[in-house]
N, C-alpha and C positions, 0 to 999 in steps of 0.2 A: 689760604691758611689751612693747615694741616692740625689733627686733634694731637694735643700732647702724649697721651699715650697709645694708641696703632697708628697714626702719625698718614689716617684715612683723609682726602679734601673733605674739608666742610662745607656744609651747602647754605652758608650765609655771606653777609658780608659786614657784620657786625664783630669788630676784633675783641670783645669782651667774651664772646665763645671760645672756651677752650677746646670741650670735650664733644665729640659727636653723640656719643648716647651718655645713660647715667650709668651702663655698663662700664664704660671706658670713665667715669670718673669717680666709678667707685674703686678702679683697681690701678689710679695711677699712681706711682711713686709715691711714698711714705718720706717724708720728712726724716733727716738721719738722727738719731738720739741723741739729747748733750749727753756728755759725759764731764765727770769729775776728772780734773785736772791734779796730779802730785807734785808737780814740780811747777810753781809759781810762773818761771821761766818759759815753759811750755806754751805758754799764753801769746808770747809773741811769735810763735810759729801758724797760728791759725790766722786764715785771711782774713781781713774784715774791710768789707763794702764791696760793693754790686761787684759783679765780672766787667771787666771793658769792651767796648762794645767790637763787635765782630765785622771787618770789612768787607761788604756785601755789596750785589747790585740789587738796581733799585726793582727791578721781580721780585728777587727772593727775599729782600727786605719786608718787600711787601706782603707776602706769604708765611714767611718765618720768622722776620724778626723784630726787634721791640721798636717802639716809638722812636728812640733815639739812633737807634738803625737806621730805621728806613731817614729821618732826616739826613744823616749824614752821607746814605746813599744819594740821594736827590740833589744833595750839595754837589758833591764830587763829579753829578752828571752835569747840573746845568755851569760846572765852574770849565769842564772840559768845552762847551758849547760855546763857551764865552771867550776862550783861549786858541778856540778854532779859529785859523785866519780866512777861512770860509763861508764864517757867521756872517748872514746879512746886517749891515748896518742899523737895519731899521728893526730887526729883533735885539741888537746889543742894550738897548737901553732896559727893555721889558724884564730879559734875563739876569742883569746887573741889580736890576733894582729886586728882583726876584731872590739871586743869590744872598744880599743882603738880609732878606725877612727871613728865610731859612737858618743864615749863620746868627742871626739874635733869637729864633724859634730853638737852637741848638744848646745855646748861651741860658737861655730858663729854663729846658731840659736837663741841662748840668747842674743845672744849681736846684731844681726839685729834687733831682737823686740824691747830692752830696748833703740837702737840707733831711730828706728819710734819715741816710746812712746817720749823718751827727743827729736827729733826733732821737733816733734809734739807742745808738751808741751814749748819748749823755745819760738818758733814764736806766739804764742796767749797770749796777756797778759790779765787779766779777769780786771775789775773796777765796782765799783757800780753802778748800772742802772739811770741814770736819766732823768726822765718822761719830764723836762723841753728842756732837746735838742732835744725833737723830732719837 
């Protein structure tokens, strides 16, 4: 894992560390400002919910990228293993059943996000700005 902002290895192994010193996390990236919206319209231009996740292998997943990364990295390798007509017979069943606990570990990753994103999204209701109530 690398600190979010000098993007130095950290010398843990605890993915809850972001930052290497408090140096680096007092000067990381600023949250961008809301702004006031004038055209009601505009509102369906701004994204809303997490990014999708990014196709990695399972290193750099492991390094860089988020939980649901690195599952999917893990998937994609042990679903290659399994597809191999090389794979010993007597690992197929380990890694089938393997693949399995991954793709439903994947399955309640998806649905913890999409549960943030809609609980997120239900309690904020947006309205037009107006300059006179302030």
């Amino acid at each position: 894992m690398k600190c979010s902002t000098c993007k130095k290895p950290l010398n843990t192994t605890d993915r809850r560390v972001r930052y290497c010193s408090d140096r680096c996390k007092a000067n990381r990236p600023k949250r961008p400002n809301l702004r006031a919206l004038n055209n009601p319209a505009d509102a369906e231009q701004i994204p809303v919910g997490p990014t999708p996740p990014r196709k990695m292998t399972v290193d750099q997943a492991a390094r860089d990228g988020s939980d649901l990364e690195l599952l999917m990295a893990m998937r994609d390798r042990v679903a290659d293993q399994v597809a191999d007509v090389t794979c010993p017979p007597r690992d197929l069943a380990a890694l089938t059943r393997r693949l399995e606990e991954i793709r439903k570990q994947i399955a309640a990753e998806r649905a913890r996000i999409a549960e943030e994103v809609d609980g997120v999204a239900a309690t904020v209701q947006d309205g037009v700005f107006d300059a006179s109530a302030i």
